[in-house]
N, C-alpha and C positions, 0 to 999 in steps of 0.2 A: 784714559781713565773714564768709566762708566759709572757713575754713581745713582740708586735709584731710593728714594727718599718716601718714608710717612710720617704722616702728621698727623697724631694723635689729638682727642676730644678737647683740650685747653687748647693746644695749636687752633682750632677752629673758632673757638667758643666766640670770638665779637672779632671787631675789623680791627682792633689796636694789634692783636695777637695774629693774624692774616696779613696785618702789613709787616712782620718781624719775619715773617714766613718767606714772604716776598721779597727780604732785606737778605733772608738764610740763601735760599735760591740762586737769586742775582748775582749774589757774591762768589759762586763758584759752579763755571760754564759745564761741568760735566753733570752736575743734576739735572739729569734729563727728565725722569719718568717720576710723578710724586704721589704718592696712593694717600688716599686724605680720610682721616673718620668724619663721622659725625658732630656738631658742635657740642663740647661738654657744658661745665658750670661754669659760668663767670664768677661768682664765690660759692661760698659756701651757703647759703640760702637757695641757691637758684636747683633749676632741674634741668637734667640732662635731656635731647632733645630725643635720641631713644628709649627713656622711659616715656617721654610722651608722647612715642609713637606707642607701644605698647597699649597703653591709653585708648590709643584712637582708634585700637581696633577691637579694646572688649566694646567701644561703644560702637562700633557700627554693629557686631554680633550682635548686640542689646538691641538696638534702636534703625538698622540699617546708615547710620548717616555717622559722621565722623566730625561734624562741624563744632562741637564745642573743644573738644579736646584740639583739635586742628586749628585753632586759634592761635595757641601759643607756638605751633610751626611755624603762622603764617608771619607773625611779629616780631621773631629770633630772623628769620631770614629776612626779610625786609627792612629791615633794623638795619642789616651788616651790609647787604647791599646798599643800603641810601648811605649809610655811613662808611662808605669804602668810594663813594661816588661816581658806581658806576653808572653806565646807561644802559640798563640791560631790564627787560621785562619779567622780571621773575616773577609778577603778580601772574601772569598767566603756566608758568611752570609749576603756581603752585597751586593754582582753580585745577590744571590738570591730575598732577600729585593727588589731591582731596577727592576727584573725580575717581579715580583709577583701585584705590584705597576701599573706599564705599564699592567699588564695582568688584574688587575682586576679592575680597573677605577674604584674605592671607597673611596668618601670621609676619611669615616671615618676609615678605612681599613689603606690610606694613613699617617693620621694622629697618628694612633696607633703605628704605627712604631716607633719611637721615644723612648717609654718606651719598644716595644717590644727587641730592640737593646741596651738598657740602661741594663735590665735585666739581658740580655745576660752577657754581658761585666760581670758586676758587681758578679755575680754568678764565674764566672770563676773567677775573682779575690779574690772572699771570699773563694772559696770551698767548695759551695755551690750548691743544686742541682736546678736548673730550673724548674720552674714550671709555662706555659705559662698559662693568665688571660684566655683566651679562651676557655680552659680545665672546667673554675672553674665557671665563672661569667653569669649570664645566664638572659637575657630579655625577656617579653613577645610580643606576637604581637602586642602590643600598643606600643614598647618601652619602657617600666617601666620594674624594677629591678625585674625579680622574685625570691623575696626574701627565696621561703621556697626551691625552687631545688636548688638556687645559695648554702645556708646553705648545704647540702647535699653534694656538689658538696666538697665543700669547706673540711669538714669533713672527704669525701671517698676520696681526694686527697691529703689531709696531715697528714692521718693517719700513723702513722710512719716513716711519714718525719723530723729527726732531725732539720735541718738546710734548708732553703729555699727561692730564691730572685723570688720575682713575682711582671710582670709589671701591675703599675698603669694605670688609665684610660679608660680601655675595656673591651668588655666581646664577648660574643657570642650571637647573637639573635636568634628566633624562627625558622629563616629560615636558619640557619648555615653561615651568614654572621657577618662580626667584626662588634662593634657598640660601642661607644663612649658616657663616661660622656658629661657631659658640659666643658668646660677649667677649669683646677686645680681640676680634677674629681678622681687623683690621691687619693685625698683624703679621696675619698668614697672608692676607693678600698684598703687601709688600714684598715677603720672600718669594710668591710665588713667581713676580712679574722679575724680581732683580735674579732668578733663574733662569726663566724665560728668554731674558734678553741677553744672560751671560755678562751680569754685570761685573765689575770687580771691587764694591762696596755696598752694601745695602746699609743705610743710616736711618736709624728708626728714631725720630726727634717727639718728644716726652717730655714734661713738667719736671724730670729729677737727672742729674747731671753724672744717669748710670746706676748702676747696683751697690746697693752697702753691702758690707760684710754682712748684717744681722739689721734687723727692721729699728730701727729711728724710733720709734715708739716706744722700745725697748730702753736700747744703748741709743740718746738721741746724738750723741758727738761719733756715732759709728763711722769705721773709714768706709771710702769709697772703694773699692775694686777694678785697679787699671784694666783688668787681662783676668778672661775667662775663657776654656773651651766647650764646646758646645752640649759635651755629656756634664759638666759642672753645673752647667744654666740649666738645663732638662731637670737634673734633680734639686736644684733649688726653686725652679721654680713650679716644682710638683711640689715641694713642701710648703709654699703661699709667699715667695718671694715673686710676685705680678706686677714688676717691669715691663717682662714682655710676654705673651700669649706663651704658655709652653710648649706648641706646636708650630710656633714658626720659625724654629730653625729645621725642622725635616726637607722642606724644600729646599734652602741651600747648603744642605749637607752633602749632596753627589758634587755639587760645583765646588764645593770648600770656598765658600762668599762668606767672607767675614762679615760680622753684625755689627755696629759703633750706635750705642745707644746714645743719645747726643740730649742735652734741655733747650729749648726753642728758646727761652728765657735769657741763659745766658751761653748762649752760641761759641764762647771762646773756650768753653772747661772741654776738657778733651773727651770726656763721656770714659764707657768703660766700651772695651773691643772685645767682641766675640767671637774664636777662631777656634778652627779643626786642633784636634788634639799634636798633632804634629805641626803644626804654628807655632802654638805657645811657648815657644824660644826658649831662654834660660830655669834653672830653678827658680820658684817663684820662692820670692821674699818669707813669705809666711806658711806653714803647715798646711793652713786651711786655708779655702778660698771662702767661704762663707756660712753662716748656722741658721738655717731657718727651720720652721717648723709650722704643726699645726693642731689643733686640739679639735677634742670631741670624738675621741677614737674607743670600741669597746675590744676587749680580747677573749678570744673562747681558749681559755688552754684547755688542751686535755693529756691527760698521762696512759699509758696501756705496757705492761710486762713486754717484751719480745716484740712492740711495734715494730721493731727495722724489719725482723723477721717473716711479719702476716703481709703477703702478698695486696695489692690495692688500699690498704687503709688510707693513705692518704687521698686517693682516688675517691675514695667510698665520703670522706668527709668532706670533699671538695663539691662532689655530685650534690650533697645537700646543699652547698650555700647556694650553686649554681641553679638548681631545682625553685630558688625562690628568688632568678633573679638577680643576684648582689655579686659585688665585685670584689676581690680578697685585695688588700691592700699589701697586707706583708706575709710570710707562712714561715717563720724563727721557727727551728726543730733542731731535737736532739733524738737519740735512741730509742727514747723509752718517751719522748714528750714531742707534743705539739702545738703551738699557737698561730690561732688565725685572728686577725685581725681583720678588723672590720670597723667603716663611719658609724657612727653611733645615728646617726640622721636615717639612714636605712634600717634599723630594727627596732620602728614604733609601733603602738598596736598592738603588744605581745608577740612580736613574731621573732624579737629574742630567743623566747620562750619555747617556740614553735622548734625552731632550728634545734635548740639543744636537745631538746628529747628526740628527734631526728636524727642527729649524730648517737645520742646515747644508745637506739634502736639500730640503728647503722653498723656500728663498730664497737659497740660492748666497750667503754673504756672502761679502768678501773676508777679512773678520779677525770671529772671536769669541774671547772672552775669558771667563774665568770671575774672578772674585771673590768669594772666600767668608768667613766670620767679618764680617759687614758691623753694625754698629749705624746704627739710625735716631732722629735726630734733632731734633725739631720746636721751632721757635722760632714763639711765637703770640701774637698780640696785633690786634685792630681797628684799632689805632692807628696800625701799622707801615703803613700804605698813605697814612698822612698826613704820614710822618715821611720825610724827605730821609737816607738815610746809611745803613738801618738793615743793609742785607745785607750794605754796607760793613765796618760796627760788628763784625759778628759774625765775618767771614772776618780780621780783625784779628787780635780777640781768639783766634783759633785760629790764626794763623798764630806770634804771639807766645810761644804755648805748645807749638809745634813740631808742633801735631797737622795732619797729610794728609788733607784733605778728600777723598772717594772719590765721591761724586755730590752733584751739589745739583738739589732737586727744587722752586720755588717755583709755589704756586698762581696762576690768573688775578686772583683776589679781591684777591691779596697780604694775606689771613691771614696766611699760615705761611711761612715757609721753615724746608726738610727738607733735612739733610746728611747724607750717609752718610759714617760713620768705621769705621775698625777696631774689635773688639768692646774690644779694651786701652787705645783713648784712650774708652770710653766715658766714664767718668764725670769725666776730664780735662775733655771737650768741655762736660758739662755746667756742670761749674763753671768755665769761662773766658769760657762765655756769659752767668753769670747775674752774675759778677762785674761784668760788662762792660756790664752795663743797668742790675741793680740795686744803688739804695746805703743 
C-alpha cells in the first residue's frame, strides 16, 4: 500500500496542529509522499499567510521592498519553528525568501512562497527529504498542466525517494518562471504526485471530517457522505461544495486513485471516499448524494417561431457571449426557446445591455427576456437515474414550500438536476430538497 497525503492551511497553521500531522504520519508506514499548503488561520481573527503574501507583493510594486508586509511571514514561521523546537536556521531561508520576492516582482512566484516555506519547515520536522514542486510540476505555454513531462518529472524525482514533503500549489512554466494553481490548487498538486507515483490512496487531510450532503450553514445537523464517485464531486463541487479544489480529481482519474478526504483534527472519523464510478459498490442508501448550489446567476432567455428550424441560431447567439469574453454556464432549450445563463459578476457596466441588443441584432428573436438575481441549484446523486420519481420528488417538495422554480436544467447522464430559483428562496430551496430525500 502506497499512500500519498496533503495537508491543508489549518494542518499548517502553528506547531500544535504539525505535531497532530506528525502523530497522522508516524502512525501509518505507507504515507510516504506529503504535499503540504501554506499555514492558514489559527482562529478566526488571524490572516492567512497567502493573503499576506499577496500583500508583499502589491508593496514591493509600490515601493520596490516587501519588508513591512514580510514581517508577519517572518513571525508565523519563526513562531512554529522555535515552537516545534527545531534547530534549523529558518532566519536565513527567510532573509532569502524576502530577497528573491523584492528581486523578482512575481505574482505568482510571491504567492508560492507560502507552501514553498511550509515544506521546508515540515520536512525538517518529519525527517524528511525536500523535494521543491518546481523541480517536478511543469506548465505549458498556455498555462495548462503538462501533464505527460509533469508524470515523468514526478517518477525520475522520487524514484528512490523513501519519505518526501512537497509543496502544494506550483510548478515551473515553459519559460522557467514559478506559476500557480488557482486558490486551494494545493490540491491538484497532491493528485498530481499520488499519480505520478502510482499510489493506491491519495488522503487529502482538511479541518472537516468529508463532505455533507448540503453546506452546514444551511441544514447545520447535515449528514456526512460516506462514498462518492468522482463525476458526483466534479458537480458538486462546481456548484460551491469546496472541500476539495474541483480539478484535482483529473489527475487521478486514468489511475482510478481513490480520494479519502480525512479531518487532521480528528483522525479516527473515516472521512468521505472518493472513487471511480465503477467502485462505488452497492445502491447507495439515498437518491441523492448531495444538494449544493450557488447564487448570483442572470438568464437571457429568448423565444423565436421555427428556432429548431433556422440553421446556426444558437451558433449566432453563442458567438455574442463569446465575442465579449464570458463563459455560458448552462444553455436549457426547447423548440421555439432558449436560455443562457450567465454569473451575474461578469455583466457590470451595462454590458448586460450591450449583449442583448447584440443577440437581438444577431438572431431577430420574437421575445427576449431578462432575469436577474437567479440561484443555482444542483441536486446530485448516481442513483437518481435508477430511481423512478426523483425530479418529481424534488419539484413537490418546492412546490409545497411555495418556491417558483425559474429554469430547470437536467443533464443527459441524469446525474444532476439544476433549478434556478430566486436568490431569496435560496436556501428555502435547499432545505425543502434535502428534507425531502433525506431522513
Amino acid at each position: 500500500m502506497l499512500k500519498v497525503c496533503k495537508f491543508g492551511g489549518t494542518s499548517m497553521a502553528n506547531a500544535d496542529s504539525l505535531k497532530k500531522v506528525k502523530d497522522i504520519i508516524t502512525a501509518d508506514k505507507s504515507r510516504k509522499y506529503i504535499v503540504v499548503s501554506a499555514p492558514g488561520k489559527r482562529n478566526k481573527q488571524d490572516t492567512k499567510v497567502t493573503d499576506t503574501l499577496y500583500k508583499c507583493f502589491d508593496e514591493v510594486v509600490s515601493t520596490g521592498s516587501c519588508k513591512e508586509s514580510f514581517k508577519f511571514i517572518r513571525e508565523r514561521f519563526i513562531g512554529i519553528v522555535e515552537d516545534l523546537g527545531l534547530d534549523f536556521d529558518v532566519k536565513s531561508v527567510l532573509d532569502k525568501t524576502e530577497s528573491d520576492i523584492a528581486e523578482k516582482k512575481s505574482k505568482d512566484f510571491t504567492a508560492s512562497r507560502g507552501e514553498y516555506l511550509s515544506a521546508i519547515v515540515t520536512a525538517e520536522f518529519l525527517g524528511a527529504k525536500f523535494i521543491d514542486a518546481e523541480d517536478i510540476i511543469r506548465f505549458d505555454s498556455q498555462g495548462k498542466l503538462n501533464e505527460e513531462y509533469t508524470d515523468d518529472k514526478v517518477k525520475t524525482k522520487l524514484n528512490g525517494v523513501e519519505f518526501a514533503v512537497i509543496p502544494g500549489f506550483y510548478g515551473k512554466d515553459s519559460f522557467g518562471n514559478i506559476k500557480t494553481f488557482s486558490r486551494g490548487g494545493s490540491d491538484i498538486t497532491g493528485s498530481i504526485i499520488a499519480r505520478g507515483v502510482k499510489a493506491d490512496l491519495y488522503e487529502n487531510w482538511t479541518d472537516v471530517s468529508g463532505f455533507l450532503v448540503c453546506d452546514p450553514r444551511i441544514i447545520p445537523d447535515s449528514k456526512a457522505i460516506d462514498k462518492l464517485t468522482y463525476r458526483e464531486l466534479r458537480e458538486l463541487s462546481y456548484m460551491g461544495a469546496q472541500v476539495l479544489h474541483s480539478e484535482a480529481i483529473f489527475p487521478v482519474m486514468k489511475g482510478k486513485i481513490p480520494i479519502n478526504i480525512k479531518n487532521t483534527f480528528s483522525p479516527e472519523d473515516k472521512g468521505t471516499m472518493i472513487v471511480p464510478t465503477e467502485l462505488s459498490g452497492d445502491e447507495p442508501e439515498n437518491v441523492i448524494t448531495g444538494v449544493a448550489g450557488k447564487k448570483g446567476f442572470t438568464v437571457i432567455y429568448i423565444e423565436k417561431n421555427l428556432m429548431n428550424a433556422e440553421v446556426g441560431f444558437i451558433r449566432k447567439v453563442l458567438s455574442v457571449i463569446e465575442h465579449h469574453g464570458l463563459g455560458v454556464e448552462h444553455l436549457p432549450s426547447g423548440i421555439d426557446t432558449l436560455s443562457v445563463v450567465l454569473e451575474s459578476e461578469q455583466l457590470k457596466n451595462g454590458l448586460l445591455n450591450d449583449i442583448v441588443n447584440e443577440i437581438r441584432e444577431s438572431v431577430n428573436p420574437d421575445y427576449i427576456h431578462v432575469i436577474e438575481n437567479i440561484s443555482l441549484i444542483a441536486t446530485v446523486g448516481h442513483g437518481m437515474a435508477r430511481r423512478r420519481g426523483t425530479a418529481a420528488k424534488i419539484f413537490t417538495a418546492l412546490a409545497e414550500e411555495g418556491i417558483n422554480i425559474k429554469m430547470i436544467d437536467q443533464g443527459s447522464s441524469e446525474l444532476n438536476i439544476i433549478i434556478g430559483v430566486l436568490n431569496s428562496d435560496y436556501e428555502k430551496c435547499i432545505k425543502a430538497i434535502y428534507n425531502a430525500f433525506i431522513k
